[in-house]
C-alpha positions as CSV (number, residue, x, y, z in Angstrom):
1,X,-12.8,-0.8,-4.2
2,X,-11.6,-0.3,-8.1
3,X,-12.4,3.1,-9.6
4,X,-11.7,4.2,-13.3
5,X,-10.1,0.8,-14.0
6,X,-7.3,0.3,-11.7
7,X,-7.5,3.3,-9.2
8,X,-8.6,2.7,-5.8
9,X,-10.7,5.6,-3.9
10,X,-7.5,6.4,-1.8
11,X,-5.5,7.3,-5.2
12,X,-8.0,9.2,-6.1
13,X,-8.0,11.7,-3.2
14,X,-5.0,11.0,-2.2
15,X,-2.1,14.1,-2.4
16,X,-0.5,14.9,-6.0
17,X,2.0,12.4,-7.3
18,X,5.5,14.9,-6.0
19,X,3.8,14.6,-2.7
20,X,3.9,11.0,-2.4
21,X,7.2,10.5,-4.2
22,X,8.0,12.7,-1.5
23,X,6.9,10.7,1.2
24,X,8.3,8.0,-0.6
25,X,11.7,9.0,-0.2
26,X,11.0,10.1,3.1
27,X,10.2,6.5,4.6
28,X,13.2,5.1,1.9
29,X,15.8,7.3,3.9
30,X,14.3,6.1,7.7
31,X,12.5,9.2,8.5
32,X,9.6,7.7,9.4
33,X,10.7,6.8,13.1
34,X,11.4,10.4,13.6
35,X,8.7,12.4,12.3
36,X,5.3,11.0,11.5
37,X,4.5,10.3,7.9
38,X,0.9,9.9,6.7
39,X,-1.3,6.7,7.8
40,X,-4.1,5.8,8.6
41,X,-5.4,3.7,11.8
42,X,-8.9,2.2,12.1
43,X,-10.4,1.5,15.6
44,X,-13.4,0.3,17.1
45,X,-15.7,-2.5,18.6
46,X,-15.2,-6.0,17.9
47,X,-16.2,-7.1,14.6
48,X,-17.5,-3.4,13.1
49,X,-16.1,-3.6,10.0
50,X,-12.5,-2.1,10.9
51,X,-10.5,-4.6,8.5
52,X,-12.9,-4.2,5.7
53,X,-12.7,-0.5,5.6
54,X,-9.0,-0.5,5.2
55,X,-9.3,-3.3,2.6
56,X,-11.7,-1.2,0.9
57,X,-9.4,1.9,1.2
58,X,-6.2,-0.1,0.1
59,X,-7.1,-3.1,-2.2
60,X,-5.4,-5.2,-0.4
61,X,-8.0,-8.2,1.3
62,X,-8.0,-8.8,5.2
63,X,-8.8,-12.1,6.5
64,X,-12.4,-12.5,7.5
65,X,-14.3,-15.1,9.7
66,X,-16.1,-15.0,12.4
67,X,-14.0,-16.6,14.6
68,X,-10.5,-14.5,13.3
69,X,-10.6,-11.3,14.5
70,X,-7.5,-8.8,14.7
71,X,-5.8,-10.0,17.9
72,X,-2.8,-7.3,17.3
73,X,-2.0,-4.2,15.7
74,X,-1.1,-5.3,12.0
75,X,0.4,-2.5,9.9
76,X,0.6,-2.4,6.1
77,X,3.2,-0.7,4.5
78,X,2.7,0.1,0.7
79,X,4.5,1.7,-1.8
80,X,3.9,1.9,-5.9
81,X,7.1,0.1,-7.5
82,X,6.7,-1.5,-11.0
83,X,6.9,-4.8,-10.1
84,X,5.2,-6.8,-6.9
85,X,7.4,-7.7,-3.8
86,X,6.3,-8.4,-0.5
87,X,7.1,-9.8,3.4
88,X,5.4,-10.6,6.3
89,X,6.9,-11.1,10.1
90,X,5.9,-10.4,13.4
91,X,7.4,-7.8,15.8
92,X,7.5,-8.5,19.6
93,X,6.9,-5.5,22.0
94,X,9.0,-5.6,24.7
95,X,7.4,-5.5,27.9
96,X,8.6,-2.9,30.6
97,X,11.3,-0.7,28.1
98,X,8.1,-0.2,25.2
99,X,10.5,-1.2,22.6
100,X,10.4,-4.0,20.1
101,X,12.4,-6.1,18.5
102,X,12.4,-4.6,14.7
103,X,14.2,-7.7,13.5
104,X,10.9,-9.6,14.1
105,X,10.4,-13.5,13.5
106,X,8.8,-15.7,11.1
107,X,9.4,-13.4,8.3
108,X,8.2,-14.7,5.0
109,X,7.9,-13.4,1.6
110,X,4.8,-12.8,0.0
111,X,4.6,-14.2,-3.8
112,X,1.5,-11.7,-4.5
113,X,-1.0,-9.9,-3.2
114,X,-3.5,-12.8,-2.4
115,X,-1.3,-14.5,0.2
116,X,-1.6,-11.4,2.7
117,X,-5.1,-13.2,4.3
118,X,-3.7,-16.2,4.8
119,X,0.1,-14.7,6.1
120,X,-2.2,-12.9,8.6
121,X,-3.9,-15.7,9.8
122,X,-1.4,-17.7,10.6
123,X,0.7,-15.3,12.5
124,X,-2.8,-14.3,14.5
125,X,-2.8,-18.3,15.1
126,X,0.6,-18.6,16.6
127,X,-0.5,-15.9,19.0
128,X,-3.2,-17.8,20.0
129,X,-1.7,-21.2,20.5
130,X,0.7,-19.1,22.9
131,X,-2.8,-18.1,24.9
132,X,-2.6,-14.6,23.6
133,X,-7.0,-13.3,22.6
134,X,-5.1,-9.5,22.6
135,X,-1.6,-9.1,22.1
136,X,0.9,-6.0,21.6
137,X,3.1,-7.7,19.2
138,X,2.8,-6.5,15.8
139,X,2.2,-7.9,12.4
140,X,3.9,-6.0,9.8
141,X,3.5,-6.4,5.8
142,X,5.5,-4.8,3.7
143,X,4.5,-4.6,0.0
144,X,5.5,-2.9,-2.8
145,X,3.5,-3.0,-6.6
146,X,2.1,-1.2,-9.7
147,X,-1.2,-0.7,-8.4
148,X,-0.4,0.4,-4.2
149,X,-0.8,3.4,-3.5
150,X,2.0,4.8,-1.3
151,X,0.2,4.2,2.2
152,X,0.7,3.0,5.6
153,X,-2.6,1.3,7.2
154,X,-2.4,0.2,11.0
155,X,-5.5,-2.3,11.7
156,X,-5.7,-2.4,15.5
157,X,-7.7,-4.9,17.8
């Protein structure tokens, strides 16, 4: 949802500009898997609008059909940079130990912001062709640009 040009509604309640650079440097230094840094997780019922609340909150577009629905958590990781970069890869949970395997596979880069639907549908496919409808694997997209705010979004099944 664009406000005032090229603001989205979560920059414009979001904390004061120190605060996120803050937070910035924060997750830039690997803080972020020892103390908990803002972000926000959706949850719900099947098909209640979870994805398009966090597209609406972040600009950046979920995949929707009615057959696709978020089969595992998928995070979002954005931070304001002056020019666009991106990845996408999936992260295996490790069953019994809880951990998971942070290299994760199929990593790809994202030219721009348009691709994220379609790198999400075809990681959520390969989980299905393995037989998975819910899985604990995680996709995670990193992306960095001029207009992201400096937010992590977790979409979960």
């Amino acid at each position: 949802m664009k406000l005032n040009g090229t603001h989205t509604l979560l920059d414009q309640v979001c904390a004061s500009e120190e605060e996120r650079k803050l937070i910035d440097k924060l997750r830039d230094i690997g803080l972020g898997q020892y103390i908990e840094l803002p972000q926000i997780a959706v949850m719900g019922d099947t098909s209640s609008g979870k994805s398009s609340l966090l597209s609406a909150l972040s600009g950046v577009s979920f995949p929707s059909s009615d057959q696709l629905t978020t089969r595992c958590p998928t995070q979002l990781v954005l931070t304001r940079a002056d020019t666009f970069r991106g990845t996408v890869r999936l992260v295996r949970f490790q069953a019994g130990s809880g951990a998971q395997n942070d290299e994760g596979e199929g990593k790809e880069d994202l030219n721009r912001l348009e691709d994220v639907p379609d790198a999400i549908t075809k990681l959520t496919k390969k989980l299905i062709d393995e037989g998975q409808y819910i899985s604990d694997d995680q996709i995670v997209i990193e992306m960095s640009g001029p207009e992201l705010p400096n937010l992590t979004l977790t979409d979960l099944p």
